[in-house]
N, CA and C of each residue as an Amber inpcrd file, in Angstrom:
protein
   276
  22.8380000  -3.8440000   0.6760000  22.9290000  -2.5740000  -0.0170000
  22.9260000  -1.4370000   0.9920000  22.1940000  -1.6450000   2.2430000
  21.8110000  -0.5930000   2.9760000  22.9430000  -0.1240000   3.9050000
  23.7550000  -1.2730000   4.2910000  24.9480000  -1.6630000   5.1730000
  26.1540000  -1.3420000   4.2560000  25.6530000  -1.3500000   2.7630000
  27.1540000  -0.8900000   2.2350000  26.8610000   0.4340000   1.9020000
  25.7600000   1.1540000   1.6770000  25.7750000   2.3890000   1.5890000
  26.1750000   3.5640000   3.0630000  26.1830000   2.4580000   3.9420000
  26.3070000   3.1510000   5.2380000  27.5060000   3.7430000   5.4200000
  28.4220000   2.1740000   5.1110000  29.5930000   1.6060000   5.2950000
  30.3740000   2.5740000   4.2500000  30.2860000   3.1190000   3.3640000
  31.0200000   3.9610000   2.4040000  30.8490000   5.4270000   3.1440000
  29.5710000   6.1230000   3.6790000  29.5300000   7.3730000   3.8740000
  30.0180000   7.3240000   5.3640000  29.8090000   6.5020000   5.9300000
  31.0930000   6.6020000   7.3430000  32.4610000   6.2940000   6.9340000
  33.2500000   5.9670000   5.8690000  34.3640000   5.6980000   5.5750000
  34.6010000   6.9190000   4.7610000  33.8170000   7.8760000   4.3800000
  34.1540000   9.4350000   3.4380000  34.3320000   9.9940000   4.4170000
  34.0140000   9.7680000   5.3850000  33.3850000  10.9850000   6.0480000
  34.7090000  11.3970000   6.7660000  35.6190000  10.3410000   6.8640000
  37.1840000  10.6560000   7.7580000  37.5920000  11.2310000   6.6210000
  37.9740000  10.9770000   5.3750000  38.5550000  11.7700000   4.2970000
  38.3880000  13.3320000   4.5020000  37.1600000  13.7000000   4.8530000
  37.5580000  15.4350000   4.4860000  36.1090000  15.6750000   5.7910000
  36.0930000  16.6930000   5.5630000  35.2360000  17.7250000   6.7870000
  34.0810000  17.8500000   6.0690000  33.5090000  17.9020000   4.6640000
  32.4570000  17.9960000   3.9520000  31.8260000  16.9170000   3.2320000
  30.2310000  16.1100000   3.8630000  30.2450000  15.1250000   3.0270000
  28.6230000  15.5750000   2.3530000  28.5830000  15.2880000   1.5130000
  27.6440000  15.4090000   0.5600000  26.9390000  13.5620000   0.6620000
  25.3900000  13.8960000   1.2770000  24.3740000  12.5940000   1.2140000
  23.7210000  12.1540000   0.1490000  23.9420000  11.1430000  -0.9270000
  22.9070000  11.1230000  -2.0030000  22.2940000  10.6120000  -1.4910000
  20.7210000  10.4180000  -1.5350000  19.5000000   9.1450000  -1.4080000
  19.3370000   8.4230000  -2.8650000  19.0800000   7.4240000  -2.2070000
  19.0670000   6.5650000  -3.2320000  17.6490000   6.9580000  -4.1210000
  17.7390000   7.1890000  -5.3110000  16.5170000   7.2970000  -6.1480000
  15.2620000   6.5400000  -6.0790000  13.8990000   7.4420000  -6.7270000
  13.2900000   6.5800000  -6.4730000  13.1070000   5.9310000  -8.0230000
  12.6260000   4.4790000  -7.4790000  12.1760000   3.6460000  -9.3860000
  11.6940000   4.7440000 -10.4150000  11.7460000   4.5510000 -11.5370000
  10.9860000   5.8190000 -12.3620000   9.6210000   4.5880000 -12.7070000
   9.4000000   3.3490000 -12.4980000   8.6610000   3.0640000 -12.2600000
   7.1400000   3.0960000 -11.4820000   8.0400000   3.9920000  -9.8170000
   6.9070000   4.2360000  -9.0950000   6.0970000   5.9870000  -9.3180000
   7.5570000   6.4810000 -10.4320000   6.7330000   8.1450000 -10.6200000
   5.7460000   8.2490000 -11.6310000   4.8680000   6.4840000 -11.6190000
   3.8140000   6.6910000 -13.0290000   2.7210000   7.6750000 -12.2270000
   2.2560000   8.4020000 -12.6440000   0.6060000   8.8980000 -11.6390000
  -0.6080000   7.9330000 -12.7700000  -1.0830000   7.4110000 -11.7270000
  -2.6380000   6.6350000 -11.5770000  -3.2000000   7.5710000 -12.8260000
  -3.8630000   6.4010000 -14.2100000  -4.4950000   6.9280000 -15.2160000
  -6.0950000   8.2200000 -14.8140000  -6.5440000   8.5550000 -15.2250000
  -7.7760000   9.4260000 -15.1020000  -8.9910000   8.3250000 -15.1650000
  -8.7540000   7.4350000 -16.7640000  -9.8210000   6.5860000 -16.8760000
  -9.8030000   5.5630000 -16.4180000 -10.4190000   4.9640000 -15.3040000
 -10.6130000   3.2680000 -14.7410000 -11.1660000   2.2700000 -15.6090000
 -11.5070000   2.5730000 -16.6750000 -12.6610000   1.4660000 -17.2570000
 -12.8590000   2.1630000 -18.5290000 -13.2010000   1.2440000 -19.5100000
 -13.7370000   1.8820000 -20.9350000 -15.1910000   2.5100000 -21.0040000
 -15.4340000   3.6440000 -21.6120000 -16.4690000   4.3990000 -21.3770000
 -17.5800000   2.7880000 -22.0790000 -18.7750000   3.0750000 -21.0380000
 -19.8440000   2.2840000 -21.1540000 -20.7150000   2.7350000 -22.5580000
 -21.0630000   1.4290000 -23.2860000 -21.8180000   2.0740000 -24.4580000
 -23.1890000   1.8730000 -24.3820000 -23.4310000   0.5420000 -23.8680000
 -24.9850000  -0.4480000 -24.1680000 -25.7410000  -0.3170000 -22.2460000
 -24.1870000  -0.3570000 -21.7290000 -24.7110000  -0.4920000 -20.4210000
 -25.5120000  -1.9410000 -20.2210000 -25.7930000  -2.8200000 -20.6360000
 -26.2820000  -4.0790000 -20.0020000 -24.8610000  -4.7650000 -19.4670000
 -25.2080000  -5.8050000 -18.6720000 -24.6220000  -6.4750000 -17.6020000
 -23.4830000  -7.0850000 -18.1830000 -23.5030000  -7.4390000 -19.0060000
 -21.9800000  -7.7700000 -19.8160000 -20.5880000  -6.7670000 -19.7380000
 -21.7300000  -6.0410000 -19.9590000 -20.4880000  -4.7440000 -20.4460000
 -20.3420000  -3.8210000 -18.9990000 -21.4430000  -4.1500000 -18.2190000
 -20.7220000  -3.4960000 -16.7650000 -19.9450000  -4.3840000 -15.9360000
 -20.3200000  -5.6300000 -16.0340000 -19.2390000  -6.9420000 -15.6850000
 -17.8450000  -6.3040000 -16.0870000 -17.6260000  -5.7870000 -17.0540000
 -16.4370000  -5.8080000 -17.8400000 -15.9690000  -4.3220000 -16.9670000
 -16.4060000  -3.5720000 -17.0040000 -16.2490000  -2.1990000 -16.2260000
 -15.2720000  -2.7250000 -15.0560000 -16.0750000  -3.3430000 -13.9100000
 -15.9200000  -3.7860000 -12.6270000 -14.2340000  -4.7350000 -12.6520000
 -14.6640000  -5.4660000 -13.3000000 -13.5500000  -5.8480000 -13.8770000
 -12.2450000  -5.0130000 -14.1870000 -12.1310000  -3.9350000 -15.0660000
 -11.3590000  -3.3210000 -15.3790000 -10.6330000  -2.2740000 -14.4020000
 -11.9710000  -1.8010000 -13.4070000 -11.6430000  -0.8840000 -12.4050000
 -11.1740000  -1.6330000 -10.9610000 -11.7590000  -3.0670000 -11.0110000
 -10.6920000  -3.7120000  -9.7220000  -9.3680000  -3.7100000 -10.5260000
  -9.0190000  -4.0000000 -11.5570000  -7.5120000  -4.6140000 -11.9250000
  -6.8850000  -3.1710000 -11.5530000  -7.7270000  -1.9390000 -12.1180000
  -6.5200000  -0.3530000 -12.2400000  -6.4430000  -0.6030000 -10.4350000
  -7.4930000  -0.1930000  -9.7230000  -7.5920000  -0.4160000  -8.2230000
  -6.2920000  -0.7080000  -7.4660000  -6.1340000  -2.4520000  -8.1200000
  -5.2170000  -3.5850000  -7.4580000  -3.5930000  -2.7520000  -8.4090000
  -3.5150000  -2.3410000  -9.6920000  -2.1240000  -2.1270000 -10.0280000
  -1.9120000  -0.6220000  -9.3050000  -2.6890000   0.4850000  -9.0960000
  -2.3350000   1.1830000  -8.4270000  -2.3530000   1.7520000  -6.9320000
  -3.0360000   0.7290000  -6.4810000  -2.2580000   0.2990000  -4.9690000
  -1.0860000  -0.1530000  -4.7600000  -0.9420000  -1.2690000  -5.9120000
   0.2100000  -1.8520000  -5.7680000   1.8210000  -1.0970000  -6.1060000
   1.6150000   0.0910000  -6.5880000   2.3780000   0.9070000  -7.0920000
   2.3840000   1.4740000  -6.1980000   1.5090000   2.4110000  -5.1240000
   1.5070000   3.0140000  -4.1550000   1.9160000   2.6920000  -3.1400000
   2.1830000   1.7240000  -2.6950000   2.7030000   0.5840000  -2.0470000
   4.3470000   0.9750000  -1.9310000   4.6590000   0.1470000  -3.2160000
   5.6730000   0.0840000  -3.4830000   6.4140000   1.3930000  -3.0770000
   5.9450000   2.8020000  -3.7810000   6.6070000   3.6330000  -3.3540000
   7.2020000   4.3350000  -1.8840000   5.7860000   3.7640000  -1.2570000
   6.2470000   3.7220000   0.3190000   6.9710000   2.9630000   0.8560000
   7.2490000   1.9460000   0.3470000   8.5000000   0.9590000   0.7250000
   9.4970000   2.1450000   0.0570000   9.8700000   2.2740000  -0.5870000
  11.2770000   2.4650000  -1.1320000  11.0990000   3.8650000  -0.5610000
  10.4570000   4.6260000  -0.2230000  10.7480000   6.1310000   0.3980000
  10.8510000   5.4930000   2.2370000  10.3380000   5.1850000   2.5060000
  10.9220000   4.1320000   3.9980000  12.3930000   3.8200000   4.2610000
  12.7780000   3.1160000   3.2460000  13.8310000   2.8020000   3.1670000
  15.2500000   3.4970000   3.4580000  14.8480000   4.6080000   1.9730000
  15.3510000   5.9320000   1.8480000  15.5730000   6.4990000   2.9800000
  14.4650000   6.6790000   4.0200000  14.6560000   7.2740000   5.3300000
  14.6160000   6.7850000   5.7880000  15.3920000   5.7140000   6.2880000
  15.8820000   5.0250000   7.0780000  17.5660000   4.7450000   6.8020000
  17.9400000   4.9520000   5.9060000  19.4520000   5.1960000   5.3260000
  19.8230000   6.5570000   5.6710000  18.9910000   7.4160000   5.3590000
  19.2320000   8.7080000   5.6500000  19.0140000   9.1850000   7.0400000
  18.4020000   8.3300000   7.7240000  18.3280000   8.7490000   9.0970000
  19.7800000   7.4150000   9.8070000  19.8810000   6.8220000   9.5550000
  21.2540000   5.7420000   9.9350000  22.2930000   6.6070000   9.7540000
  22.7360000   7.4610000   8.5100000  23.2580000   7.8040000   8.2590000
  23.3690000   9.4750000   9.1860000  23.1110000   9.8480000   9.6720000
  22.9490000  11.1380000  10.2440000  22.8450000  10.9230000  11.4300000
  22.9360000   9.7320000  11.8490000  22.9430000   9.4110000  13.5210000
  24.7330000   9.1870000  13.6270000  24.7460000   8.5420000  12.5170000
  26.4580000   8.1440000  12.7610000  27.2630000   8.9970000  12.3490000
  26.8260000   9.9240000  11.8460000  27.7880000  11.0710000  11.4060000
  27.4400000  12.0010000  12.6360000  26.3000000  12.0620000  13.4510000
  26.3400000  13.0050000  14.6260000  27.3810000  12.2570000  15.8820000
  27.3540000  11.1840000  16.0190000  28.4800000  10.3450000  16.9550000
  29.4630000  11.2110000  16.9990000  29.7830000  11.0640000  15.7880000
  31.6580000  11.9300000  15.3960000  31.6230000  12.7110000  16.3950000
């Protein structure tokens, strides 16, 4: 994908004197923002129900790292196409 997006904006780029760079979007997946609440508000507070807390706030923890993550991969990427791309158009 990265090699054919290259491969097209160095092949525009002889067509005319003006090239216009899209970046590739990001997922609308990774533009969720991280909930407010980690865990269901505590009622009884004994050990059951804070078990369950801990529980709830590793899983948000682990899915929004893992989302955070992700987005840095794909903005990496992004600039790294966009910087490939602006090296080979400075060659010219």
């Amino acid at each position: 994908m990265r090699n054919l997006l290259l491969s097209l904006a160095v092949f525009l780029t002889g067509c005319s004197n003006n090239l216009t760079i899209v970046s590739p979007p990001v997922p609308d997946a990774l533009r969720q923002r991280c909930p407010d609440v980690i865990a269901d508000q505590l009622v009884t507070g004994d050990q059951f129900e804070l078990s369950r807390a801990l529980v709830q706030a590793t899983q948000y923890g682990k899915a929004c790292s893992a989302r955070l993550d992700a987005l840095v991969d794909a903005l990496d990427v992004r600039d790294q196409i966009m910087a490939t791309v602006k090296t080979q158009l400075e060659k010219r």
